[in-house]
C-alpha positions as CSV (number, residue, x, y, z in Angstrom):
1,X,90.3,126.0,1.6
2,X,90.8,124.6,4.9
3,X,88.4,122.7,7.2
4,X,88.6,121.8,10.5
5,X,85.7,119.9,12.8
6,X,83.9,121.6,15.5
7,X,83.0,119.2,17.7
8,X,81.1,121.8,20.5
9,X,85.0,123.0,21.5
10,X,85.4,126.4,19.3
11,X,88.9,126.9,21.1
12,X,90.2,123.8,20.1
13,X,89.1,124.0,16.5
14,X,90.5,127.9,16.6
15,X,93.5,126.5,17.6
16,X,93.8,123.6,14.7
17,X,92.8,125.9,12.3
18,X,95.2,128.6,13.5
19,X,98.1,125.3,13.3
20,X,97.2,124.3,9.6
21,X,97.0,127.9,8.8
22,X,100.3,128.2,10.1
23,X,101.8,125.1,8.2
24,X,100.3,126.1,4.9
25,X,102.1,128.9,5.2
26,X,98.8,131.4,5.1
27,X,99.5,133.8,7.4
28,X,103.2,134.5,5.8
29,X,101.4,135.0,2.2
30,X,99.0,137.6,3.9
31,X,101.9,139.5,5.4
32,X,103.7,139.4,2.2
33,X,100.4,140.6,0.4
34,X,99.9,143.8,3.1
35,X,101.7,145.9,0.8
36,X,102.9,146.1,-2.6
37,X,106.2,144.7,-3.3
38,X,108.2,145.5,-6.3
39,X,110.0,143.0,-8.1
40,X,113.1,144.0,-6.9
41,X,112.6,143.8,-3.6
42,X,111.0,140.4,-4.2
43,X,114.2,139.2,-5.6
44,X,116.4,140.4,-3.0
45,X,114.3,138.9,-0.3
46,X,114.1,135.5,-2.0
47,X,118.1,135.7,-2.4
48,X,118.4,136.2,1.2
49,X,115.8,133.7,2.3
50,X,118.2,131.2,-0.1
51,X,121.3,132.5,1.8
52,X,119.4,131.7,5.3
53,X,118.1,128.2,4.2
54,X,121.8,127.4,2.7
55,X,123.4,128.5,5.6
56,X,121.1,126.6,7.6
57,X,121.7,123.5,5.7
58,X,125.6,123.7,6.0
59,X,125.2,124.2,10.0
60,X,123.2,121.2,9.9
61,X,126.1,119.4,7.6
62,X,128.9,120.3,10.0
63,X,127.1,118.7,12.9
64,X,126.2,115.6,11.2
65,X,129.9,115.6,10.6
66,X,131.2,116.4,14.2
């Protein structure tokens, strides 16, 4: 559950709940949740979101070594 403190400004506490939403990572599990997704699917799309965050990691590595 998330809480965030109205303090009489709605748009601001939209906005910081719409931020920790974000960060918790909410709104990517409700996507994900839309529609059914079979295993192998889930698989392959964890492989390549490895492959991205490995790749990232390595682009990161050659510039720290540059």
């Amino acid at each position: 559950m998330v809480q965030v403190s109205v303090h009489g400004n709605i748009e601001q506490a939209l906005r910081a709940l719409k931020k920790k939403m974000q960060r918790e990572g909410i709104f990517r599990e409700m996507k994900l949740r839309r529609h059914y997704e079979k295993e192998s699917e889930k698989k392959k799309r964890r492989g390549a979101e490895s492959e991205r965050r490995r790749r990232k990691l390595d682009r990161k590595r050659q510039q720290m070594d540059s």
